[in-house]
mmCIF file of the N, C-alpha and C atoms, coordinates in Angstrom:
data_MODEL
# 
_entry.id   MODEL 
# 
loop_
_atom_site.group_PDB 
_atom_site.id 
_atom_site.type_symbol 
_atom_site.label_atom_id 
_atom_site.label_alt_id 
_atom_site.label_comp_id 
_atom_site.label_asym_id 
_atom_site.label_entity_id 
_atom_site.label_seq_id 
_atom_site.pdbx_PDB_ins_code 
_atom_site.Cartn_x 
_atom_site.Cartn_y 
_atom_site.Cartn_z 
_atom_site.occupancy 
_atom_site.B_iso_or_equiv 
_atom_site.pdbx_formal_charge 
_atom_site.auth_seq_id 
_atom_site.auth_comp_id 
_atom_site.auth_asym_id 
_atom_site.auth_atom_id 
_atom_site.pdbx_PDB_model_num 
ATOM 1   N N  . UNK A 1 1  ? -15.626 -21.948 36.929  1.00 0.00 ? 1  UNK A N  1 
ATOM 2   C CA . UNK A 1 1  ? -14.741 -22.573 35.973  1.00 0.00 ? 1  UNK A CA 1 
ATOM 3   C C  . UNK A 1 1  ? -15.219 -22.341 34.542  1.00 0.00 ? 1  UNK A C  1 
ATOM 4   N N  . UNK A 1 2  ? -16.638 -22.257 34.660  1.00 0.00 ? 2  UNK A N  1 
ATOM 5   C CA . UNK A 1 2  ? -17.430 -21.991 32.528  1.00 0.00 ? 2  UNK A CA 1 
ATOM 6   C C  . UNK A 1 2  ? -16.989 -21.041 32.632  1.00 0.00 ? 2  UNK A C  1 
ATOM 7   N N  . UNK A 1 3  ? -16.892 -19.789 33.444  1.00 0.00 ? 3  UNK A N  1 
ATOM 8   C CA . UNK A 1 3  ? -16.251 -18.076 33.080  1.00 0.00 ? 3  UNK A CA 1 
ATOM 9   C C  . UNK A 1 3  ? -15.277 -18.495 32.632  1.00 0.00 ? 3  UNK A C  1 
ATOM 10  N N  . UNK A 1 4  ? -14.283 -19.116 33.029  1.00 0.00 ? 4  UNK A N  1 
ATOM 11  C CA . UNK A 1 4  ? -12.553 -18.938 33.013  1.00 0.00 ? 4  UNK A CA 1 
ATOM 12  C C  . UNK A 1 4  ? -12.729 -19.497 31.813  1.00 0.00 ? 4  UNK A C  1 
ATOM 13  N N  . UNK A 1 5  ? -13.090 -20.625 31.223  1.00 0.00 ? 5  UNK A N  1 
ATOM 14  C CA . UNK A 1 5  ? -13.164 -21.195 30.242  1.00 0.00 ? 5  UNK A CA 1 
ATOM 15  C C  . UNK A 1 5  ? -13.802 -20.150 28.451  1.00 0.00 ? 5  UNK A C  1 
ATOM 16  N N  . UNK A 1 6  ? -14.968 -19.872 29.220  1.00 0.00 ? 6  UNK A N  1 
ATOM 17  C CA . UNK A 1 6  ? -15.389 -18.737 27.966  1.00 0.00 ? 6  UNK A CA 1 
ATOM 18  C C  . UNK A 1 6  ? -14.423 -17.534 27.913  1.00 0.00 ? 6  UNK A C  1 
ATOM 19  N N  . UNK A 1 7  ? -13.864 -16.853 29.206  1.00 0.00 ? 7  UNK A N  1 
ATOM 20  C CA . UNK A 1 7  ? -13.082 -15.847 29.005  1.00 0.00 ? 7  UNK A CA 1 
ATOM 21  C C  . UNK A 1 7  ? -11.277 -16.352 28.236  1.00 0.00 ? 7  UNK A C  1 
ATOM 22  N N  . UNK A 1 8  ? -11.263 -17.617 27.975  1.00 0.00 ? 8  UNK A N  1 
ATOM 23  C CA . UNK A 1 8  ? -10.031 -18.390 27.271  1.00 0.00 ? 8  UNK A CA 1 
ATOM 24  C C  . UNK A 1 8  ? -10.039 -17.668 25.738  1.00 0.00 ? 8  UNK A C  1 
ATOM 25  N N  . UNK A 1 9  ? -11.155 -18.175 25.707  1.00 0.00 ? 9  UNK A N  1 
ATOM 26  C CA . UNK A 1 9  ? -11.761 -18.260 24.495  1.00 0.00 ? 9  UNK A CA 1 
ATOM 27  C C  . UNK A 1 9  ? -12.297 -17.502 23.788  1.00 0.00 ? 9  UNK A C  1 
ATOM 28  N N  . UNK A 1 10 ? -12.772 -16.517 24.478  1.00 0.00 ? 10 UNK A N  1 
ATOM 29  C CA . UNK A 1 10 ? -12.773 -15.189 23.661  1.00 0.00 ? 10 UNK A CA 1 
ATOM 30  C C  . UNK A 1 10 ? -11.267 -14.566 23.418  1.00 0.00 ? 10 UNK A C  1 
ATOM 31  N N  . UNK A 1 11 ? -10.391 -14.813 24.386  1.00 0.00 ? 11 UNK A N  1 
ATOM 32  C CA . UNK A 1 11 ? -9.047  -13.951 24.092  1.00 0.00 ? 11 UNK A CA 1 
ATOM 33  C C  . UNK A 1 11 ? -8.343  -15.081 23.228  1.00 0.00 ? 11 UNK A C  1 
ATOM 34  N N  . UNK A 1 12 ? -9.105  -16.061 22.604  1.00 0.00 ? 12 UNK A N  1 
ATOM 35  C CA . UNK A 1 12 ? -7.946  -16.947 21.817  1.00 0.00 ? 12 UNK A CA 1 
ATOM 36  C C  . UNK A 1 12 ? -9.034  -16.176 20.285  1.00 0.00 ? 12 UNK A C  1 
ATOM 37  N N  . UNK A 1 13 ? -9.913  -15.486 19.979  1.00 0.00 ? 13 UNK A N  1 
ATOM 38  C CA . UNK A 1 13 ? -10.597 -15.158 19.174  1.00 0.00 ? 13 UNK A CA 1 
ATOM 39  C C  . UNK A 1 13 ? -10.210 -13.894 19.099  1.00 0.00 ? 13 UNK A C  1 
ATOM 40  N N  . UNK A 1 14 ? -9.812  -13.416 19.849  1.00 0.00 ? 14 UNK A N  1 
ATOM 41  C CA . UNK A 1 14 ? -9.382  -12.167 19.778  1.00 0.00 ? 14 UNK A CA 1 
ATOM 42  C C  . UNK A 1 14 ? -8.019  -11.883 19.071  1.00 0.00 ? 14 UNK A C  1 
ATOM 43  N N  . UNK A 1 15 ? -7.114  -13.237 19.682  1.00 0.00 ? 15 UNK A N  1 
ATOM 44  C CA . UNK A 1 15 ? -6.403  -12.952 19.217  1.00 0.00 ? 15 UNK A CA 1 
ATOM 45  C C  . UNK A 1 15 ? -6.045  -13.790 17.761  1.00 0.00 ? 15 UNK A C  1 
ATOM 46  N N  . UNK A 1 16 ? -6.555  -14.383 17.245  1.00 0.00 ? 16 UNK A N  1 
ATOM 47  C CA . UNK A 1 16 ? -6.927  -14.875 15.781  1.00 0.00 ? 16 UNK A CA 1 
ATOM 48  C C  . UNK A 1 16 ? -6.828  -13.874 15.097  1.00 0.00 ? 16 UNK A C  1 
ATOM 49  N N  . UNK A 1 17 ? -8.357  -12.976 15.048  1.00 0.00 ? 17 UNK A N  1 
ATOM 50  C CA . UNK A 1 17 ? -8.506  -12.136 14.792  1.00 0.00 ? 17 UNK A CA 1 
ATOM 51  C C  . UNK A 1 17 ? -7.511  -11.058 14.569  1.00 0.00 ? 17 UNK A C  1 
ATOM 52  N N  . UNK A 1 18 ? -6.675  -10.529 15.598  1.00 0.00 ? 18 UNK A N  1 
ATOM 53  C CA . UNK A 1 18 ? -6.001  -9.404  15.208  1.00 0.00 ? 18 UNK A CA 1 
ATOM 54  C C  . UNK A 1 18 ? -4.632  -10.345 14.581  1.00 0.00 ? 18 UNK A C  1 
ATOM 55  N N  . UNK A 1 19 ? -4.414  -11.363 14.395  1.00 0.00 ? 19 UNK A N  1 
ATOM 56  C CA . UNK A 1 19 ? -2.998  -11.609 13.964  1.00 0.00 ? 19 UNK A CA 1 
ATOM 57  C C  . UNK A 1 19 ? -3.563  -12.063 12.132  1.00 0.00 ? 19 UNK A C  1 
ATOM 58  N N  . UNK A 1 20 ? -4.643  -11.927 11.918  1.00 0.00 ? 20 UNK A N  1 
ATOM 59  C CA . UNK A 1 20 ? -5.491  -12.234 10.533  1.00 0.00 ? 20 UNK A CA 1 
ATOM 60  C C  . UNK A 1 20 ? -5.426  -10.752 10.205  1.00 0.00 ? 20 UNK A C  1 
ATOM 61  N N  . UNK A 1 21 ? -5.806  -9.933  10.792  1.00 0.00 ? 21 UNK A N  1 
ATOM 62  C CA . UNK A 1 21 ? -5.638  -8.461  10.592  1.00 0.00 ? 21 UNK A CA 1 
ATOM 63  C C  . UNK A 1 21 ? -4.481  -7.732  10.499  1.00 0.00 ? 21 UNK A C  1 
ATOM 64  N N  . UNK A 1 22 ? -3.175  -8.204  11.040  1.00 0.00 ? 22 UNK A N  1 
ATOM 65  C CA . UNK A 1 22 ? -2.310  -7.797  10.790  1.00 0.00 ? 22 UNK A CA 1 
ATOM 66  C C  . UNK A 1 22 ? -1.403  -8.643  9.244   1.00 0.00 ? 22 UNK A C  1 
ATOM 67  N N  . UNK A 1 23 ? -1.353  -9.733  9.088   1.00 0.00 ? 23 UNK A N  1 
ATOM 68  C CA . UNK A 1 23 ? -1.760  -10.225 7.463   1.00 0.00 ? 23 UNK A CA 1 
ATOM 69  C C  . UNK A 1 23 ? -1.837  -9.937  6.567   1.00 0.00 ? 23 UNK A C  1 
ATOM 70  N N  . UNK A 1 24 ? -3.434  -9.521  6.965   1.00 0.00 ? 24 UNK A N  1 
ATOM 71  C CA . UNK A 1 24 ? -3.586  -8.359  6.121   1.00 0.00 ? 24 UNK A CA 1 
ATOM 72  C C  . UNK A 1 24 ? -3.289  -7.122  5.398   1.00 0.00 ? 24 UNK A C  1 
ATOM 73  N N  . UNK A 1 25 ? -3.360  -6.574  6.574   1.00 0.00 ? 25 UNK A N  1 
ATOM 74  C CA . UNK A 1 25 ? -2.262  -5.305  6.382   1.00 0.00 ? 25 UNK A CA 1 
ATOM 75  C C  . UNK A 1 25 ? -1.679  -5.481  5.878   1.00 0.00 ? 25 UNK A C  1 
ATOM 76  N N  . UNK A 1 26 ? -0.473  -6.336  5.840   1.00 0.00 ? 26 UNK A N  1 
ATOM 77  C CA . UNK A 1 26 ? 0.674   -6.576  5.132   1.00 0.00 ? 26 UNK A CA 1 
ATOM 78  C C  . UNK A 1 26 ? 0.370   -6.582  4.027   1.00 0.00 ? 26 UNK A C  1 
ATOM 79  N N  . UNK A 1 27 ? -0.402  -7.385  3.512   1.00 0.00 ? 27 UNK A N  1 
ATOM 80  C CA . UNK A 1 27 ? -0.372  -7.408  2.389   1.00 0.00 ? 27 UNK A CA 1 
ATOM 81  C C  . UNK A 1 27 ? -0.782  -6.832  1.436   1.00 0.00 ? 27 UNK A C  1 
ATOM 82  N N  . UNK A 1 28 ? -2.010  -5.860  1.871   1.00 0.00 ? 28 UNK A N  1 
ATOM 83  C CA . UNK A 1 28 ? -2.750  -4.694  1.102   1.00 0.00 ? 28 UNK A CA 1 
ATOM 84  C C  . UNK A 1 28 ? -1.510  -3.643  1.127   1.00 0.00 ? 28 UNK A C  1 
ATOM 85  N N  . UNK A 1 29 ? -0.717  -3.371  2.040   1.00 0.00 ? 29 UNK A N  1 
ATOM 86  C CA . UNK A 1 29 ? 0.480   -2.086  2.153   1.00 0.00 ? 29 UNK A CA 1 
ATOM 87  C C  . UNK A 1 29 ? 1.743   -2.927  0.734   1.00 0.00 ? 29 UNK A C  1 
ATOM 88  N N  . UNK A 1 30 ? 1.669   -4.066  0.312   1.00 0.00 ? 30 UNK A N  1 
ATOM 89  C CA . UNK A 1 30 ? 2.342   -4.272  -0.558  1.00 0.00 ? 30 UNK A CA 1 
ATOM 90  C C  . UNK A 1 30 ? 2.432   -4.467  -1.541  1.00 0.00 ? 30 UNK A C  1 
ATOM 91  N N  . UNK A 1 31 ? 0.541   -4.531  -1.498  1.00 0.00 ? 31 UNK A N  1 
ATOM 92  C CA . UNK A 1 31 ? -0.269  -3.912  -3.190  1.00 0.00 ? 31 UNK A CA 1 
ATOM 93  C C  . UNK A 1 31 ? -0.684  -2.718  -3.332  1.00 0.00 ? 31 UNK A C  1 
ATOM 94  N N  . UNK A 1 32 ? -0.404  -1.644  -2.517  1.00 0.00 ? 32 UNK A N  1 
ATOM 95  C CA . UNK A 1 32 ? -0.403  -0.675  -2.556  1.00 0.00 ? 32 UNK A CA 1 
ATOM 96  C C  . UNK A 1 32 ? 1.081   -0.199  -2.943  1.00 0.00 ? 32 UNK A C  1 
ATOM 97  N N  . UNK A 1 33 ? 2.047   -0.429  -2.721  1.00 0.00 ? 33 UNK A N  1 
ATOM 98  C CA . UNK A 1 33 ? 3.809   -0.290  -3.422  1.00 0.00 ? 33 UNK A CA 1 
ATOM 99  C C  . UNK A 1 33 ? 3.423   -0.922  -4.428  1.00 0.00 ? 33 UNK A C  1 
ATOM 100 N N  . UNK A 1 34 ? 3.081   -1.927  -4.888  1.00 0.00 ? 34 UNK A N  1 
ATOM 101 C CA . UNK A 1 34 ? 3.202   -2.376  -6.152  1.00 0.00 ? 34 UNK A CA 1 
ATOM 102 C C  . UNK A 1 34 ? 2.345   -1.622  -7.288  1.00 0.00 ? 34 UNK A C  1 
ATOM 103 N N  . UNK A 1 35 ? 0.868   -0.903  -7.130  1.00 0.00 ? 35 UNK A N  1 
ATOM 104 C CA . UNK A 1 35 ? 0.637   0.123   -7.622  1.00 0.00 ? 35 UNK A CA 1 
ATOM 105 C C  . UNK A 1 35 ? 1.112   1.216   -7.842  1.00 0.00 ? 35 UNK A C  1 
ATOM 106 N N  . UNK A 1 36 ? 1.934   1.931   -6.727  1.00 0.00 ? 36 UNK A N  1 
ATOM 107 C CA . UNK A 1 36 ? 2.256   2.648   -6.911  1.00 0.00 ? 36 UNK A CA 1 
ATOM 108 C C  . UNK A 1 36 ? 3.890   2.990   -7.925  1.00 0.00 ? 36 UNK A C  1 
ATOM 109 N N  . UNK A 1 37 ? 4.787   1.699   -8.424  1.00 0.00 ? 37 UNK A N  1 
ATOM 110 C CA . UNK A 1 37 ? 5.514   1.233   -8.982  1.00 0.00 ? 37 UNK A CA 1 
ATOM 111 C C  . UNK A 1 37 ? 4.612   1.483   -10.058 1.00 0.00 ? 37 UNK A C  1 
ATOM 112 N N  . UNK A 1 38 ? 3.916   0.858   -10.794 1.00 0.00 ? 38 UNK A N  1 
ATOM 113 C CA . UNK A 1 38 ? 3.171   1.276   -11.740 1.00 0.00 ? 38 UNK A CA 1 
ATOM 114 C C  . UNK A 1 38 ? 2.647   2.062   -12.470 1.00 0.00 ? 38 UNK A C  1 
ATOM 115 N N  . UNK A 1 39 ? 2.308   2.941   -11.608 1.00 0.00 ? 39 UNK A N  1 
ATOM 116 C CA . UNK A 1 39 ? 1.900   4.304   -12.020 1.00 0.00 ? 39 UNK A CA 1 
ATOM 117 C C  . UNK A 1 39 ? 2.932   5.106   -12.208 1.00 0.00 ? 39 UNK A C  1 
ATOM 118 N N  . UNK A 1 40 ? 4.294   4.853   -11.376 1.00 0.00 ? 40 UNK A N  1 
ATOM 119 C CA . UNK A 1 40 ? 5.639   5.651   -11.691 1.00 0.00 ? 40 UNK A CA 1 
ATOM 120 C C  . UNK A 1 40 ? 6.146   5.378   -13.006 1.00 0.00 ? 40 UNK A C  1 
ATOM 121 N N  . UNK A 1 41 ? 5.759   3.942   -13.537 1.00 0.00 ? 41 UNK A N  1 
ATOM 122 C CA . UNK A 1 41 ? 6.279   3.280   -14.521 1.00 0.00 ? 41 UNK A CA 1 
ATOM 123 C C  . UNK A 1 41 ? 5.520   3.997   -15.823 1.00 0.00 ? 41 UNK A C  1 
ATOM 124 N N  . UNK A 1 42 ? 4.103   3.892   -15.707 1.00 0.00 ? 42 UNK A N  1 
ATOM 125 C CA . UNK A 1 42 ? 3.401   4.613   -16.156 1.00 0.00 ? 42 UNK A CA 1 
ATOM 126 C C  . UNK A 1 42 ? 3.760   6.225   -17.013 1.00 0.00 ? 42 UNK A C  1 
ATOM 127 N N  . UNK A 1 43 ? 4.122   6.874   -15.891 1.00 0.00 ? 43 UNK A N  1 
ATOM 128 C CA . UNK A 1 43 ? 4.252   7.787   -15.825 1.00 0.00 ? 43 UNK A CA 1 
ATOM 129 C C  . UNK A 1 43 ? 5.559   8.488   -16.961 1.00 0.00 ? 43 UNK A C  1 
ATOM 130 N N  . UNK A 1 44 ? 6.823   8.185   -16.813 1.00 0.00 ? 44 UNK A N  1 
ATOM 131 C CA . UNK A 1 44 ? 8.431   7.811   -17.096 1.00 0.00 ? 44 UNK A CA 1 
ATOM 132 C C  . UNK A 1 44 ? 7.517   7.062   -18.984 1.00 0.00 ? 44 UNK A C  1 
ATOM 133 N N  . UNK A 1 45 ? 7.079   6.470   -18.773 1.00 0.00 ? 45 UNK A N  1 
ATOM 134 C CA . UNK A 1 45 ? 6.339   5.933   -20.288 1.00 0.00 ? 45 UNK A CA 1 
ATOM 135 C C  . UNK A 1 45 ? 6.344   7.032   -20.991 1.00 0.00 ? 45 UNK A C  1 
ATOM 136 N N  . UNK A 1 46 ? 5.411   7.393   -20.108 1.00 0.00 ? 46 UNK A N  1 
ATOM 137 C CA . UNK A 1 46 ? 4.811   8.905   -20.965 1.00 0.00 ? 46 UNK A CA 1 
ATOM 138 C C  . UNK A 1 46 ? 5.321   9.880   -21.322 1.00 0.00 ? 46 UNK A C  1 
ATOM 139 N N  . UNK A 1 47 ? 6.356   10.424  -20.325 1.00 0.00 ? 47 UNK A N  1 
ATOM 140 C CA . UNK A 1 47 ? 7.152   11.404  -20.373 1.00 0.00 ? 47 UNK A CA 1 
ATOM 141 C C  . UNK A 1 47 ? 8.324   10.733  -21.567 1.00 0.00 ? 47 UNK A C  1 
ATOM 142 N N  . UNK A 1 48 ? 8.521   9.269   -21.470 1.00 0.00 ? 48 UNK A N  1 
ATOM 143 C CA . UNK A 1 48 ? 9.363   9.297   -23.080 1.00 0.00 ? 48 UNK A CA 1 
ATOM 144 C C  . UNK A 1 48 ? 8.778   9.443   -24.437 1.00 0.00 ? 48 UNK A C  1 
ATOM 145 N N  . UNK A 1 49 ? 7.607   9.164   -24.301 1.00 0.00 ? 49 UNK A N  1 
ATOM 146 C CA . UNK A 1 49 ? 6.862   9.447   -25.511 1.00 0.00 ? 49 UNK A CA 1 
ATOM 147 C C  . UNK A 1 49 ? 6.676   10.694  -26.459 1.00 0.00 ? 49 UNK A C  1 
ATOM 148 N N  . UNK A 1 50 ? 6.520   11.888  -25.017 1.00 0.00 ? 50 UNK A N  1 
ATOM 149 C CA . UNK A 1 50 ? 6.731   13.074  -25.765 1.00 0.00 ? 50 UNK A CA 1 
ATOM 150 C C  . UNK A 1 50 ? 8.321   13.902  -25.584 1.00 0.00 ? 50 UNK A C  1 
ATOM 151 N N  . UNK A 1 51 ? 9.163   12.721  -25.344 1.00 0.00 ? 51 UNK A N  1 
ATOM 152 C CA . UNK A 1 51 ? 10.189  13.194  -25.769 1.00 0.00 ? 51 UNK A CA 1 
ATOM 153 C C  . UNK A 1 51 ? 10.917  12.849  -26.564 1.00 0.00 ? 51 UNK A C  1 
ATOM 154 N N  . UNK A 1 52 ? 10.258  11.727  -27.090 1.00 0.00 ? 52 UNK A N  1 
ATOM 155 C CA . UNK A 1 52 ? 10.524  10.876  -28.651 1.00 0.00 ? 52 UNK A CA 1 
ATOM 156 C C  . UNK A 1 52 ? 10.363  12.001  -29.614 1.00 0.00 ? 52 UNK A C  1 
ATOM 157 N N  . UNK A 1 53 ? 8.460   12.565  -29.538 1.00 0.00 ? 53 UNK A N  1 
ATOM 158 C CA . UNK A 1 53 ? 7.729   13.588  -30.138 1.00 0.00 ? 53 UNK A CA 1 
ATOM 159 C C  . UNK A 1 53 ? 8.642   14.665  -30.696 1.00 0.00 ? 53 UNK A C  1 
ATOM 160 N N  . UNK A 1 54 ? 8.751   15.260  -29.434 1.00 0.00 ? 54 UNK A N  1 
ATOM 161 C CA . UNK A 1 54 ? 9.682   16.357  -29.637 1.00 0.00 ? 54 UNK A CA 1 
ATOM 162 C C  . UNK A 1 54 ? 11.049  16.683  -30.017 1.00 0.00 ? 54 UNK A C  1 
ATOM 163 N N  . UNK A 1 55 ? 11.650  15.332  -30.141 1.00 0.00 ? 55 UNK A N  1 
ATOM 164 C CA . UNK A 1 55 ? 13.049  15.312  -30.626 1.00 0.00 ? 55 UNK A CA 1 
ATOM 165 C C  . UNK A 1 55 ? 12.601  15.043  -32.339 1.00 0.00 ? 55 UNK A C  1 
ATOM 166 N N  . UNK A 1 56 ? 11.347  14.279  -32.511 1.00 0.00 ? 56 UNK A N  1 
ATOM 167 C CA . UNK A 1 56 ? 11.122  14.271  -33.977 1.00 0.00 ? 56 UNK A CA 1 
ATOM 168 C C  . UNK A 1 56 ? 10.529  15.091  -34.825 1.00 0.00 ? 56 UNK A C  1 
ATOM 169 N N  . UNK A 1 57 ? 10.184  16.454  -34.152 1.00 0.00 ? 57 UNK A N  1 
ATOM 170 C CA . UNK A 1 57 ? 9.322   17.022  -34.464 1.00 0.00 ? 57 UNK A CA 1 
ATOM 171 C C  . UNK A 1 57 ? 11.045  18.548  -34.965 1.00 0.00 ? 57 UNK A C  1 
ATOM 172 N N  . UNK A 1 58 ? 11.737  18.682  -33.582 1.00 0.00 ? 58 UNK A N  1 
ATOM 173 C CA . UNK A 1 58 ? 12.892  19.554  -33.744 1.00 0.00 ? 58 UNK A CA 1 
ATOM 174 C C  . UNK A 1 58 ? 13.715  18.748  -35.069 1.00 0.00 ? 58 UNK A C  1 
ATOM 175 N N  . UNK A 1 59 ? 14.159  17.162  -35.072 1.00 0.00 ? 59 UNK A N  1 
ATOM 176 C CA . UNK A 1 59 ? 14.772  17.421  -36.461 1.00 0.00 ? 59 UNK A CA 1 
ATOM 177 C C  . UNK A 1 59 ? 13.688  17.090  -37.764 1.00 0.00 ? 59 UNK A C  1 
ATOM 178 N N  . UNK A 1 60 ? 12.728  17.093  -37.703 1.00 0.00 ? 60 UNK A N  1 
ATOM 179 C CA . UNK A 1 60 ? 11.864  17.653  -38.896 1.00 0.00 ? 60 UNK A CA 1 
ATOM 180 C C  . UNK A 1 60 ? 11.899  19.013  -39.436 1.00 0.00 ? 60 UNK A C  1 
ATOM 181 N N  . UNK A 1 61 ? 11.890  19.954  -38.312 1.00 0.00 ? 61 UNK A N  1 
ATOM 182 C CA . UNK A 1 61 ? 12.127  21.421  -38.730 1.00 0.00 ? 61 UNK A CA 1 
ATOM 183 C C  . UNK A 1 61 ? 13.391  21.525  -38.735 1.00 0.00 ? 61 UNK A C  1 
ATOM 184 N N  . UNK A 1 62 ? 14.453  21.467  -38.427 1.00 0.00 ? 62 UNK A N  1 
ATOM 185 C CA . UNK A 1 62 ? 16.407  21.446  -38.899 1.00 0.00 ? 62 UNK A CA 1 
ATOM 186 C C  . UNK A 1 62 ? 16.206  20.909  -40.098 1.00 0.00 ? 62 UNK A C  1 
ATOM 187 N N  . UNK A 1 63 ? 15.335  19.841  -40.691 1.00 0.00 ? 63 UNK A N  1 
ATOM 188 C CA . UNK A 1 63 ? 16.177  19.455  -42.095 1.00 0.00 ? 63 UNK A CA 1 
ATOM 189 C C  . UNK A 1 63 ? 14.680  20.117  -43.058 1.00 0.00 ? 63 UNK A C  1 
ATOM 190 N N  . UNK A 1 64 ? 13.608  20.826  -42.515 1.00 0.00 ? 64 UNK A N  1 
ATOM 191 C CA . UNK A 1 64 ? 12.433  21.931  -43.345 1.00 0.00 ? 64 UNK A CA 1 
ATOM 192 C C  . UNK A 1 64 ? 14.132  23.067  -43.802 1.00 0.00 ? 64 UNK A C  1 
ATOM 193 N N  . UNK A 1 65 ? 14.528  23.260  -42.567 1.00 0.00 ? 65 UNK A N  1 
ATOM 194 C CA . UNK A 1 65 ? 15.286  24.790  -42.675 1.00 0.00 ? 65 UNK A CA 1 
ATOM 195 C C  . UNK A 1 65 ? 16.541  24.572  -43.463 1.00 0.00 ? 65 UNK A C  1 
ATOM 196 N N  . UNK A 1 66 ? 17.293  23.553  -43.144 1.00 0.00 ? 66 UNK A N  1 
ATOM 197 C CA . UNK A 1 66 ? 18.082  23.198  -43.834 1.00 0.00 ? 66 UNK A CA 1 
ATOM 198 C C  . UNK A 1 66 ? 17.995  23.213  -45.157 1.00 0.00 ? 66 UNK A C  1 
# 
């Protein structure tokens, strides 16, 4: 009957364990999207910046030539 009892009890630890681990997961896989949102955001930043640049830079030289 102590077997049946310890063998309870390891599979109630076991399964703690993996349902804490799956949790987890979750939630690191949804700070991992949320980084990666960021860095896209990031990114789209940047790429307007030098296209601010370059639109100010083309009518600087139209009104040099002008």
């Amino acid at each position: 009957m102590a077997k049946m009892g310890a063998a309870i009890l390891v599979c109630i630890v076991v399964l703690a364990l993996d349902v804490t681990a799956g949790i987890l997961g979750i939630e690191a896989q949804a700070a991992q999207n949320k980084v990666m949102f960021q860095d896209i955001g990031i990114f789209f930043t940047q790429i307007t910046g030098i296209l601010k640049m370059y639109d100010f830079a083309s009518s600087c030289t139209v009104g040099i030539l002008a």
